[in-house]
C-alpha positions as CSV (number, residue, x, y, z in Angstrom):
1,X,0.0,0.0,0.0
2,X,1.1,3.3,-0.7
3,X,-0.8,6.5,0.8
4,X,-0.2,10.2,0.3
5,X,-1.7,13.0,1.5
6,X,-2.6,17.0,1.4
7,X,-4.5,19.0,4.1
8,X,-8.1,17.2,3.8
9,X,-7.2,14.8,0.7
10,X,-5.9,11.3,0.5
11,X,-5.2,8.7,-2.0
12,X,-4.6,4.8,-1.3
13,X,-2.7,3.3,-3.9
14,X,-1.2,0.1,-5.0
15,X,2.7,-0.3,-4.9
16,X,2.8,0.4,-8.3
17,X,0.9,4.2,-8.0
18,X,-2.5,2.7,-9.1
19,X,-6.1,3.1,-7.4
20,X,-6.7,-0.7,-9.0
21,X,-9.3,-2.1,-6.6
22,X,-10.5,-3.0,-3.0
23,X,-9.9,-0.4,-0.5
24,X,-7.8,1.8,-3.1
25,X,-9.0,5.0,-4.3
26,X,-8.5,9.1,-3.9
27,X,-10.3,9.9,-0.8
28,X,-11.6,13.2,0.5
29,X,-14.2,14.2,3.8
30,X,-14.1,10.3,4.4
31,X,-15.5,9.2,0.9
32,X,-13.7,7.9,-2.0
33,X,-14.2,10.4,-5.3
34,X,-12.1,8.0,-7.3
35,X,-12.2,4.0,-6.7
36,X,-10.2,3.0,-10.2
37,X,-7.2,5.6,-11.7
38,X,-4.5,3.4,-13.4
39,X,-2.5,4.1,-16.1
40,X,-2.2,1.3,-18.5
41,X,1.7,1.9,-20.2
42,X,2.0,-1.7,-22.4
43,X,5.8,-2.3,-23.1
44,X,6.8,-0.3,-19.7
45,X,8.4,-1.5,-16.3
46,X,8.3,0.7,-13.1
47,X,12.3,1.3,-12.6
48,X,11.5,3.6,-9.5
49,X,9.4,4.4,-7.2
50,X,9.6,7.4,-4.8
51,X,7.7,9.3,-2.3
52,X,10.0,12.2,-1.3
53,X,7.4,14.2,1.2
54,X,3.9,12.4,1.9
55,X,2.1,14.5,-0.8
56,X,3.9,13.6,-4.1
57,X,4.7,10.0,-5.7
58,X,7.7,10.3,-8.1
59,X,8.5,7.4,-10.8
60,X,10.4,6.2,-13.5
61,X,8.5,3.9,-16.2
62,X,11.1,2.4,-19.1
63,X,10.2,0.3,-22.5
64,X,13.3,-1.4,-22.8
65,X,14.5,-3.2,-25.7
66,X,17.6,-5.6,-25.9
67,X,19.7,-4.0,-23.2
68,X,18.8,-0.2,-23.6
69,X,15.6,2.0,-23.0
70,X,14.0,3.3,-26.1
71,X,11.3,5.4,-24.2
72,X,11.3,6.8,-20.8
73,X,8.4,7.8,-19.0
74,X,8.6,9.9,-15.3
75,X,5.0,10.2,-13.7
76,X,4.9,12.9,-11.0
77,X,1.8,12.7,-8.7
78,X,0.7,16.0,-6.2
79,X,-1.5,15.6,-4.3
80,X,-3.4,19.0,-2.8
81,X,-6.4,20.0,-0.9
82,X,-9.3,19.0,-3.1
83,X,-7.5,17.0,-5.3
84,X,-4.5,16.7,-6.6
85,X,-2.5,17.2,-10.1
86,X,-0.4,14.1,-12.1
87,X,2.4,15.5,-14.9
88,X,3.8,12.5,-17.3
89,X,6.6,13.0,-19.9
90,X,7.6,10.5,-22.2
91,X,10.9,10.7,-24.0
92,X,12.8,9.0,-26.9
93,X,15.6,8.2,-25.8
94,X,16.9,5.6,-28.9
95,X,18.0,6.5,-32.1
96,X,14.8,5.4,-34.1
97,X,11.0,6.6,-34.3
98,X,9.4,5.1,-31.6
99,X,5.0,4.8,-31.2
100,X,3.7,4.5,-28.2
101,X,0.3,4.3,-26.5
102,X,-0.5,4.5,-23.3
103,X,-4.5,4.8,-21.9
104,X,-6.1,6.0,-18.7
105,X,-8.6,4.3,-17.0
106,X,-10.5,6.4,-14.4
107,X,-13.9,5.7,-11.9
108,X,-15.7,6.9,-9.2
109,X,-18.2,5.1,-7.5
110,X,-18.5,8.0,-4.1
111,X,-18.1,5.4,-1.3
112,X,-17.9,5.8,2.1
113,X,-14.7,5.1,4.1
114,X,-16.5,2.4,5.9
115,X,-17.7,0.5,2.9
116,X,-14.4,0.7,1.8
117,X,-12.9,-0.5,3.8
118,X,-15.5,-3.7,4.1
119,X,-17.8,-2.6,7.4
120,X,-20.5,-2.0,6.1
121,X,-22.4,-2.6,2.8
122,X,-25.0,0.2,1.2
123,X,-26.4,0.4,-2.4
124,X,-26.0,3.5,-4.8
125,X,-26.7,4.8,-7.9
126,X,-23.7,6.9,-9.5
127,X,-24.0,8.3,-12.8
128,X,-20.5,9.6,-14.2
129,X,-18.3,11.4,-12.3
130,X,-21.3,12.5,-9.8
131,X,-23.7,11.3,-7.6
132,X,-26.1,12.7,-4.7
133,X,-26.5,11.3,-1.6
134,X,-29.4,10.2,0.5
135,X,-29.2,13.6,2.4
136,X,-29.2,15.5,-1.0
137,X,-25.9,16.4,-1.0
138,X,-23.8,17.2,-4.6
139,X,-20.4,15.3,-5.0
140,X,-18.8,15.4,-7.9
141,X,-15.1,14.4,-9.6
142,X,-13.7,16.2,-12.7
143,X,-10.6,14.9,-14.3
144,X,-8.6,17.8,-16.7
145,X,-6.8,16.6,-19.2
146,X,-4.1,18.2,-21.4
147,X,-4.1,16.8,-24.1
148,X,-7.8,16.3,-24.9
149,X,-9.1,12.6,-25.3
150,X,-12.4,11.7,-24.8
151,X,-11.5,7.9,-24.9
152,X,-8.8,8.6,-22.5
153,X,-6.2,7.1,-24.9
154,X,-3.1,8.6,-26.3
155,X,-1.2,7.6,-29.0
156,X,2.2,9.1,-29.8
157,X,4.7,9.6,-32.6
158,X,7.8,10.3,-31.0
159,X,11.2,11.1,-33.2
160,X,14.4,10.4,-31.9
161,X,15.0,12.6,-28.8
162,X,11.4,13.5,-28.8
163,X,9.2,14.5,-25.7
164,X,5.7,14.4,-25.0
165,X,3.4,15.0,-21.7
166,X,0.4,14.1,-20.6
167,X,-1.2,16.7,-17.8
168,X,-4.1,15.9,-15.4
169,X,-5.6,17.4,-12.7
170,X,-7.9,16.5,-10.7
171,X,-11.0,18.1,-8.6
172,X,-13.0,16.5,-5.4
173,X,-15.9,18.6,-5.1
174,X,-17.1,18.4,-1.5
175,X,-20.0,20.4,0.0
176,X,-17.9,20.5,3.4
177,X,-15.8,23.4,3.4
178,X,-14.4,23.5,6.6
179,X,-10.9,24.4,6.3
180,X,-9.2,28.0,7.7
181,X,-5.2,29.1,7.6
182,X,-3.3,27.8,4.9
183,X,-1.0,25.1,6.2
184,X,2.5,25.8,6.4
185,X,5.1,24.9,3.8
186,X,7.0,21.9,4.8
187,X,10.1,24.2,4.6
188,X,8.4,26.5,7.5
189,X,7.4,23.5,9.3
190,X,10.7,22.1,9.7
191,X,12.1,25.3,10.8
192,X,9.6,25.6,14.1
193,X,11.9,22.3,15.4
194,X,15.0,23.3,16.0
195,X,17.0,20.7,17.0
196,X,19.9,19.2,15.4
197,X,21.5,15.3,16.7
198,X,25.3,14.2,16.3
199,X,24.0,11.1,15.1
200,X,23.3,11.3,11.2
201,X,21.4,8.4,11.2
202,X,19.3,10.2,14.4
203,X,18.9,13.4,12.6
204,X,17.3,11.3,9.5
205,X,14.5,9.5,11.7
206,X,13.8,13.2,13.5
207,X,13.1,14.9,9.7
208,X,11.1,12.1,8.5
209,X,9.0,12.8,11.4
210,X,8.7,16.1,11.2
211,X,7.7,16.1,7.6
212,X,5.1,13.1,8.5
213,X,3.9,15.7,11.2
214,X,3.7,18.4,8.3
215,X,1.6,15.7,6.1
216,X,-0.9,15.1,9.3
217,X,-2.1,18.1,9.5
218,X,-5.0,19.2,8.2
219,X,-6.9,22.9,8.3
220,X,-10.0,23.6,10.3
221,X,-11.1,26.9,11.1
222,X,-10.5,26.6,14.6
223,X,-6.7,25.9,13.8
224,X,-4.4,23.4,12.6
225,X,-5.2,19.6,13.7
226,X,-3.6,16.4,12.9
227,X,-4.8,13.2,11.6
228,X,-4.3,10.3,13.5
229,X,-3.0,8.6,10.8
230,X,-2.5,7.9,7.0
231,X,-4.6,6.6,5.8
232,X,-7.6,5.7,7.1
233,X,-7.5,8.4,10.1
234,X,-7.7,11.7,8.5
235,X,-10.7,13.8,10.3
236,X,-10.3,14.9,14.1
237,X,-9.8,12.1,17.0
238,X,-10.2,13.2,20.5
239,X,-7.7,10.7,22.5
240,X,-4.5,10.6,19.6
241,X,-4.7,14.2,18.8
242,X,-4.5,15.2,22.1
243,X,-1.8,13.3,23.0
244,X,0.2,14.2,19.6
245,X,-0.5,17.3,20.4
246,X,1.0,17.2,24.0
247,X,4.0,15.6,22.4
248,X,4.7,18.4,19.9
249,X,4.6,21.2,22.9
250,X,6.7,23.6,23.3
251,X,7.2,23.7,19.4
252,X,3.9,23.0,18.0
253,X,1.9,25.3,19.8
254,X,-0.5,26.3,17.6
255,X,-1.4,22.7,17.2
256,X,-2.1,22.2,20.7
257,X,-4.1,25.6,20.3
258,X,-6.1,24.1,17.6
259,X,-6.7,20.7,18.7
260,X,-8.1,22.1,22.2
261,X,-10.3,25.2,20.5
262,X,-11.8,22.5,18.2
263,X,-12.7,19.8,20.5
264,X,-14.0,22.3,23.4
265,X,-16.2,24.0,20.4
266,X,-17.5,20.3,19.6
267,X,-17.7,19.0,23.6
268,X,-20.8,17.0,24.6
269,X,-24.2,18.7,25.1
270,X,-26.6,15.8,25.7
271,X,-27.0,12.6,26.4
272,X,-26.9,10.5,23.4
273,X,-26.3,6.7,24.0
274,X,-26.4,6.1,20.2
275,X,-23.1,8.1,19.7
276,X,-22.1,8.1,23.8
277,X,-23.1,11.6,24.1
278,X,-22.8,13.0,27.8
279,X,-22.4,16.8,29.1
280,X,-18.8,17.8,29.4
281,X,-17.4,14.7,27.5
282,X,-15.1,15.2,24.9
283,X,-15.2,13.3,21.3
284,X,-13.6,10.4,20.1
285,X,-14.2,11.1,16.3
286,X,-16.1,13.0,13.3
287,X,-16.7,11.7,10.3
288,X,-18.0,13.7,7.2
289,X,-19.0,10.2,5.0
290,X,-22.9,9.5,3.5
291,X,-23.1,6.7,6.3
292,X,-22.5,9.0,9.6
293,X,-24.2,11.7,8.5
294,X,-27.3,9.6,7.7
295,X,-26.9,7.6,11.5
296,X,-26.4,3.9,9.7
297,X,-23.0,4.5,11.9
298,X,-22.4,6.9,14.9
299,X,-19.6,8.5,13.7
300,X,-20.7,11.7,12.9
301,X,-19.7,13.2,16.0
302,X,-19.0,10.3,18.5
303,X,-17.7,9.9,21.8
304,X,-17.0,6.7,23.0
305,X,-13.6,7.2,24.5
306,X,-13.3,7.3,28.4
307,X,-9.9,8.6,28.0
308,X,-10.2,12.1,26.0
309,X,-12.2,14.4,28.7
310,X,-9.0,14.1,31.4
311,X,-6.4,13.9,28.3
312,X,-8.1,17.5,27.4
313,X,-7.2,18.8,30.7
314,X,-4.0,17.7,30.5
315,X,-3.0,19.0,27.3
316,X,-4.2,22.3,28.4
317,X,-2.0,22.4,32.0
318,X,1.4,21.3,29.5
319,X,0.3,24.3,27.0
320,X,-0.1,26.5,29.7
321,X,3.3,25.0,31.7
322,X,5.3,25.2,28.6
323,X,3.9,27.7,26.3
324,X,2.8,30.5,29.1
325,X,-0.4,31.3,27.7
326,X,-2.9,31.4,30.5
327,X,-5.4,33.7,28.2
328,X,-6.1,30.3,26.6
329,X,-6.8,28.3,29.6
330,X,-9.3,31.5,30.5
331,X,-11.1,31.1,27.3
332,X,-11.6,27.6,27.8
333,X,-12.9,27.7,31.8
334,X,-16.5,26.5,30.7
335,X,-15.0,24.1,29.0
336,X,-12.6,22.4,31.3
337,X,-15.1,22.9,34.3
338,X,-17.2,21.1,32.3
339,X,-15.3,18.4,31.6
340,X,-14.4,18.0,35.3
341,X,-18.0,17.8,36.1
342,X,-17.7,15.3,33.2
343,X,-15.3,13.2,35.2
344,X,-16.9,13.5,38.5
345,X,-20.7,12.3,37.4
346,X,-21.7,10.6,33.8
347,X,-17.2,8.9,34.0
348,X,-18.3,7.8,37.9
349,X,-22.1,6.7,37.7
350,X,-21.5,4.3,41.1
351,X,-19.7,7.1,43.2
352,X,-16.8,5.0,43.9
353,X,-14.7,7.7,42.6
354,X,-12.9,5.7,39.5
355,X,-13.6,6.4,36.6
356,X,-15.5,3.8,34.3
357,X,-17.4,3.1,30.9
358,X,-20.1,0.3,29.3
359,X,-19.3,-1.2,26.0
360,X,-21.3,0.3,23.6
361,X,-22.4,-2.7,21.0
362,X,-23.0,-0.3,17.9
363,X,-19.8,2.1,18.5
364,X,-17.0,0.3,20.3
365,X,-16.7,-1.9,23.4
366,X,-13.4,-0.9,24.9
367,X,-13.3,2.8,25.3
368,X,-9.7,3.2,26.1
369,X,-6.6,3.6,23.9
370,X,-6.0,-0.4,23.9
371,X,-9.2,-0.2,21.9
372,X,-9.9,-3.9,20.4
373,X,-12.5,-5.8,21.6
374,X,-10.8,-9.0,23.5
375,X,-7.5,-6.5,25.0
376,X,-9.2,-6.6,28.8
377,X,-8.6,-9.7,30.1
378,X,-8.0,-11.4,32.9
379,X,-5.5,-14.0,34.1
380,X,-7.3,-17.1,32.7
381,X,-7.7,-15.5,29.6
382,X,-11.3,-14.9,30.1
383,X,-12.5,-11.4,29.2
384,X,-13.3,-8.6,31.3
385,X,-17.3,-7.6,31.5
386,X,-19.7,-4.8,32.5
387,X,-18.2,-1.0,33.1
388,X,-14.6,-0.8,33.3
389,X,-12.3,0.9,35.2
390,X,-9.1,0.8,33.0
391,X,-6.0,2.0,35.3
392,X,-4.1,4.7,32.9
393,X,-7.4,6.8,32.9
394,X,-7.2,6.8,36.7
395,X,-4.1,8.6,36.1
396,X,-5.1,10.6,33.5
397,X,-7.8,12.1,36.0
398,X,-5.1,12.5,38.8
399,X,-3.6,14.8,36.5
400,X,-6.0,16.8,35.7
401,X,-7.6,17.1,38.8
402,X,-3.8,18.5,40.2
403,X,-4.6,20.8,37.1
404,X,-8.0,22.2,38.0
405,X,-6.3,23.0,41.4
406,X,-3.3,24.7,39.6
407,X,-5.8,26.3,37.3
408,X,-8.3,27.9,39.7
409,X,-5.1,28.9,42.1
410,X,-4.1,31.0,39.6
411,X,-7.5,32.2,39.0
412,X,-7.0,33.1,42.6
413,X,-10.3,31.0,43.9
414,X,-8.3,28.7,46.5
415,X,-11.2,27.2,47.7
416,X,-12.3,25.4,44.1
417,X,-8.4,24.6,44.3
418,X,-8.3,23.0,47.8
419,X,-11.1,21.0,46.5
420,X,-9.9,19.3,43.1
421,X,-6.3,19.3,45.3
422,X,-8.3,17.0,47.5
423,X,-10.0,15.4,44.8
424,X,-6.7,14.1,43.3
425,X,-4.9,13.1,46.4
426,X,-8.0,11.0,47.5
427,X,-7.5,9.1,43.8
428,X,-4.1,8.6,44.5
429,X,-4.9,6.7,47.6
430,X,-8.2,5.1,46.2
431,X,-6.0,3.7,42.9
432,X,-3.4,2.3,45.1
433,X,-5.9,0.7,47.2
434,X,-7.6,-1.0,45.0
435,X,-5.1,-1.6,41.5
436,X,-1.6,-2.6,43.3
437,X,-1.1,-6.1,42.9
438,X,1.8,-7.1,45.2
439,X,2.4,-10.6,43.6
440,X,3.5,-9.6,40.3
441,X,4.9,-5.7,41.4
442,X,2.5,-4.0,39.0
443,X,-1.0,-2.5,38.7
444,X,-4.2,-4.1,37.4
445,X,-4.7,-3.2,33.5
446,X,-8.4,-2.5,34.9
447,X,-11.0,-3.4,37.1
448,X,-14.2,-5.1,35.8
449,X,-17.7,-4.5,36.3
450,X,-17.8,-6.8,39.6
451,X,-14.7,-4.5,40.5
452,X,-12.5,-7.8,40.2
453,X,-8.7,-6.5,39.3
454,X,-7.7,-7.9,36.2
455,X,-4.1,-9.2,37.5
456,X,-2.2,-9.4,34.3
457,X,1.1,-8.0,32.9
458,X,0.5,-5.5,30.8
459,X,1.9,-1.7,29.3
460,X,-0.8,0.5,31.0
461,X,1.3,1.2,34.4
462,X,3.9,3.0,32.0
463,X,1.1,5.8,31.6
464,X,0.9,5.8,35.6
465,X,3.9,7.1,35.8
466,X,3.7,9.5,33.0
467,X,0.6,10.8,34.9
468,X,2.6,11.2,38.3
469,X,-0.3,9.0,40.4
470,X,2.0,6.4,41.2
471,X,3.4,6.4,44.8
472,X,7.2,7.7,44.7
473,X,7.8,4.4,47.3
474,X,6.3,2.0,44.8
475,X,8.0,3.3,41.7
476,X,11.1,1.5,41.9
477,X,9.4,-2.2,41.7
478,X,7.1,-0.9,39.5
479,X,10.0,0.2,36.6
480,X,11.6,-3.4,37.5
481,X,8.5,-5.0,36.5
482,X,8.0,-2.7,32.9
483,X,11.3,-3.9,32.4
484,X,11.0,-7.8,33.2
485,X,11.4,-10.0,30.2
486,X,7.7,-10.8,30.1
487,X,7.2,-6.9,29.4
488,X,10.3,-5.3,27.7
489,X,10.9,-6.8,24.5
490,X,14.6,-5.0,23.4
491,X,11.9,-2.7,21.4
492,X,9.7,-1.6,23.5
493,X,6.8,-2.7,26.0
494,X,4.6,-5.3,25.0
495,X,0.9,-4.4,25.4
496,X,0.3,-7.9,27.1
497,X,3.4,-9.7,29.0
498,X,4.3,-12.9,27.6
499,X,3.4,-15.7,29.3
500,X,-0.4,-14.5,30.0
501,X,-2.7,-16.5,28.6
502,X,-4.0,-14.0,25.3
503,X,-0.3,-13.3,25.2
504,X,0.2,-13.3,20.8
505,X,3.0,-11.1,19.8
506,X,0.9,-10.4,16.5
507,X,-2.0,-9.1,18.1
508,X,-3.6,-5.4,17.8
509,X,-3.1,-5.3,22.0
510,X,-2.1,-8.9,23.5
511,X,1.5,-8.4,23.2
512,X,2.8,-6.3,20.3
513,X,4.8,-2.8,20.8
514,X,3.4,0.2,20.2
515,X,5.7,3.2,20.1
516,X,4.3,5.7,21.8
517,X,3.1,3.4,24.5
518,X,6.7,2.9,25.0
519,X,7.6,6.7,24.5
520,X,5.0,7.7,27.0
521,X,6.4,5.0,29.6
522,X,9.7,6.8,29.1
523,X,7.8,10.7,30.0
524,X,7.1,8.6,33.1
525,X,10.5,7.2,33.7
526,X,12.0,10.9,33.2
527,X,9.5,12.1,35.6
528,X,10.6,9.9,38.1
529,X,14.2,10.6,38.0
530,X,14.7,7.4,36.0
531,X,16.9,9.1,33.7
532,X,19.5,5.8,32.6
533,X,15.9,4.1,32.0
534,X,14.4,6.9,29.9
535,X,17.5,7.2,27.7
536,X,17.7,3.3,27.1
537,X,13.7,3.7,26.0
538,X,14.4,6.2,24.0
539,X,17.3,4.7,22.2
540,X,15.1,1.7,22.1
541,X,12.8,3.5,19.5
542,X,15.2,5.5,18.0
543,X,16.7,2.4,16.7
544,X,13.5,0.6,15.7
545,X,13.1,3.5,13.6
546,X,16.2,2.9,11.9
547,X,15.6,-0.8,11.5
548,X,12.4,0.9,8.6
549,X,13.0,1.6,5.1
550,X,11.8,4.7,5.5
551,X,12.5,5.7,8.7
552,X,9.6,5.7,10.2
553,X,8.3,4.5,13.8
554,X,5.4,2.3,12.7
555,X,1.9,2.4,14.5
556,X,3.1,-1.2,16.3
557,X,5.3,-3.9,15.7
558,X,5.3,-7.6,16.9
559,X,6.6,-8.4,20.4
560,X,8.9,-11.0,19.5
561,X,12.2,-10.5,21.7
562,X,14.6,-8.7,20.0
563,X,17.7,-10.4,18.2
564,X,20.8,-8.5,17.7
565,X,20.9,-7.2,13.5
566,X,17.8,-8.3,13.1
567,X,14.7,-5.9,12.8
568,X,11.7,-6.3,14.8
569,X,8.7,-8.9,12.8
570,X,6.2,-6.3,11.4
571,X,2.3,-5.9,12.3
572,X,0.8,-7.0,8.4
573,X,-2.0,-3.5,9.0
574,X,0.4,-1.3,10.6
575,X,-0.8,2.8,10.1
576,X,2.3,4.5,8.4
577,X,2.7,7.4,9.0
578,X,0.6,7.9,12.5
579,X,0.6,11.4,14.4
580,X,1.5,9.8,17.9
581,X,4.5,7.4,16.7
582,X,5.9,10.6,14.5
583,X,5.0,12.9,17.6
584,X,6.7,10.6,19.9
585,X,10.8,11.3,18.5
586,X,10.2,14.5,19.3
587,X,9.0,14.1,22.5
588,X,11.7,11.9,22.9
589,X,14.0,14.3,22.3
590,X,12.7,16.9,24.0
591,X,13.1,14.3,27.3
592,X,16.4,14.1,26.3
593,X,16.6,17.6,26.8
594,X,15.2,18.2,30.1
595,X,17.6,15.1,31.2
596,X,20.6,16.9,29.6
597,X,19.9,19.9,32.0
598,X,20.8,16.9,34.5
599,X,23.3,15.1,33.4
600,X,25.3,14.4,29.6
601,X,23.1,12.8,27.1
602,X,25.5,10.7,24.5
603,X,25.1,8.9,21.8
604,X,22.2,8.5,19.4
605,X,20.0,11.4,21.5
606,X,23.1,13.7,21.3
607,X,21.8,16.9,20.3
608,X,24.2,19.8,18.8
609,X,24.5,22.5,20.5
């Protein structure tokens, strides 16, 4: 698969550059404007392939004959918001008259994302290159050719030396238009990161981030946003925008800005049990496609993420903490008191004072980042049932109860801030009552709807220290543990420790590695004065980067131990690239900073100075 990407606009191609069937296509607003766009070049052989940034596909196409090429063809494909625009030149290069023919077969059938991608099955009528929808909506696809052919077929003369082009460009209309600011060259991107490693091989992992960071983003007029990933993720997530977005701080900024204005704009107003709606809860996801909009899915605007409300509040303290802007977190009190109230009523419907959700059948059942359906378990494999109280959310509402005290402090109302003070230091005490498992040195992954710990080995306690609710006492056996054999694989943290009975290192949560799992463990490590730990995490991913063709950390990767010059074994559907896994080496770094101020950071996080 090979996906690119502008702003709004995606396409999903075969290795070879085509849109040739299944779930390939040019995607905008989460529906597919063209399902077939292949170029049919008889006599030609793809020489090269390239994608220098996410938004362009660069190749080399040759008719060879005997041992020399007798016409060269180079395909350049942009992609841009609303479309994109595709430049081929075709070039004797022999010494004889050469004829060539080459044809373009084009489609659009206006599918939604989910159909694509084989969830869900709907009938439609298109005609053309346009088709309305069931809500009366226009779409529409226009193809511009230079030069004009109604059959779509060319036919060339070409003398010796000779050149010819074909240009197309191509048009999405959508009825959404949503977007604000211009995004930012990807020259001007790159300069807001300044930071510079020794290592060469360090510094090339860090700029393919940052240009996948450029490609993620898309416009909104609230501000810039990212996707979660390319491709099937491009439209605003709650829980992995705001903890890209976190990640980026203090050099994204505006980012953070963005993501928090749109989701606070966009927070729950009712309750809704078809899209888990609640006052004060923030969203999961919108999509824009034919089968949201109409309700034969929730995604529209849904919320069924437990996870999101307290991750708001955090990414709101850090933007204040490291940007200084408190005008923002003024603008946004109704929004973060709501979301507290959030926390406190609808996230904690027993009053025990965790906070908990109920598998929603139609949306999804497990509301937390580890998001698959069979990733709560317990020891003997059996799966967790009823509300669950999954542990890293405990922390996450630690933290931003410590926030809404720092927040109304400042706002010089001491008594609201003696009270969410209070608040957090009673969950503090509460979690440790009720997650520690002594045995195995580690916390519950969650508690189930009989309030029965699920005592496995798992990745989630590396987000309790990132959050700051784990004891300072117990923090020490608890980093042992994350770094037990059954739990660190060489790459990184398994989801699942090996040896529990779901344990599969080729899972979606039982046991592969996810980067930014692992990169949030080390936030937590570094916070705990773990600083040897933090830089051997962080070396950890630097180098599983490398081990990738193209630099990239990938969403996961199987949890197979590590072998010395081997790579890790890939996850067949990993996302590439994904906001939090591009977002996570620079967070890295910036840990590596804050540990330099410490003590001397060598080797591959070296950073010039």
């Amino acid at each position: 698969m090979l996906p690119l990407k502008e702003d709004d606009t995606y396409a999903v191609l075969s290795d070879q550059g085509m849109a040739d069937g299944g779930e390939r296509g040019f995607y905008r607003h989460d529906t597919r404007y063209l399902s077939r766009y292949v170029w049919k070049l008889p006599g030609f052989s793809l020489l090269f392939s390239h994608t220098p940034r996410p938004d362009r596909l660069v190749q080399h196409w040759s008719h060879i004959e005997g041992p020399s090429q007798v016409v060269g063809l180079r395909r350049e494909l942009v992609l841009e918001r609303g479309g994109f625009r595709e430049r081929l030149e075709l070039e004797n290069t022999s010494l004889h008259p050469q004829s060539v023919e080459i044809s373009l077969e084009a489609a659009a059938d206006f599918t939604d994302l989910f159909e694509a991608r084989g969830w869900h099955n709907a009938q439609r009528t298109v005609t053309g290159f346009t088709y309305t929808t069931e809500d009366g909506l226009e779409l529409a696809t226009h193809l511009d050719i230079t030069p004009d052919s109604p059959s779509r077929t060319w036919r060339f003369a070409l003398k010796p030396k000779e050149q010819a082009h074909i240009e197309v460009r191509g048009t999405f209309d959508s009825p959404f238009h949503t977007h604000g600011a211009e995004l930012p060259s990807y020259e001007e991107w790159a300069r807001r990161f300044p930071l510079h490693l020794e290592s060469g091989r360090s510094q090339g992992v860090l700029e393919q981030a940052i240009r996948d960071l450029r490609a993620l983003l898309f416009s909104l007029p609230e501000g810039y946003f990212p996707a979660a990933g390319i491709p099937w993720f491009v439209c605003p997530f709650g829980r992995d925008s705001l903890i890209s977005a976190y990640m980026l701080l203090p050099w994204g900024a505006d980012v953070a800005r963005g993501v928090l204005t749109y989701l606070a704009k966009h927070q729950g107003q009712v309750v809704d049990p078809f899209r888990d709606e609640e006052p004060g809860k923030i969203l999961h996801e919108v999509r824009l496609g034919e089968l949201s909009r109409t309700g034969k899915v929730p995604f529209s605007r849904y919320y069924g993420t437990v996870d999101a409300t307290p991750l708001f509040v955090m990414l709101l303290h850090e933007y204040w903490r490291t940007c200084g802007d408190f005008e923002l977190v003024e603008a946004l009190k109704p929004n973060w008191e709501a979301a507290l109230g959030w926390m406190s009523t609808y996230a904690d419907p027993d009053g025990d004072g965790l906070l908990e959700f109920f598998p929603n059948e139609r949306g999804l059942t497990v509301q937390s980042w580890k998001d698959s359906g069979d990733s709560q378990s317990h020891r003997d494999g059996s799966l967790a049932k009823g509300a669950l109280s999954v542990c890293e959310v405990q922390g996450y509402a630690y933290a931003a109860y410590q926030a809404a005290a720092q927040f109304y402090r400042t706002l010089g109302q001491p008594d609201q801030a003696e009270r969410w003070q209070a608040r957090a230091e009673r969950l503090r005490a509460l979690f440790h009552q009720k997650f520690w498992l002594e045995e195995l040195g580690t916390y519950a992954m969650a508690l189930d709807g009989e309030k029965r710990p699920l005592e496995v080995l798992s990745s989630n306690p590396g987000h309790l220290l990132w959050s700051g609710i784990v004891p300072e006492e117990i923090a020490p056996r608890l980093v042992k543990t994350m770094f037990s054999e059954a739990l660190w694989s060489g790459w990184g943290l398994r989801t699942l420790g090996a040896g529990e009975v779901r344990y599969n290192p080729l899972s979606y949560h039982n046991g592969s590695v996810w980067p930014h799992d692992t990169a949030i463990f080390a936030g937590g490590l570094a916070r705990y004065g773990f600083y040897d730990e933090a830089l051997k995490v962080c070396e950890a991913l630097f180098r599983l980067a490398m081990t990738q063709h193209d630099l990239r950390l990938p969403e996961l990767v199987g949890g197979y131990p590590k072998h010395e010059g081997e790579p890790p074994v890939p996850y067949p559907a990993a996302c590439r690239p994904q906001a939090w896994d591009a977002a996570s080496v620079v967070y890295l770094l910036r840990l590596a900073l804050e540990i330099a101020k410490k003590r001397p950071v060598q080797g591959l996080l070296e950073i010039t100075r």
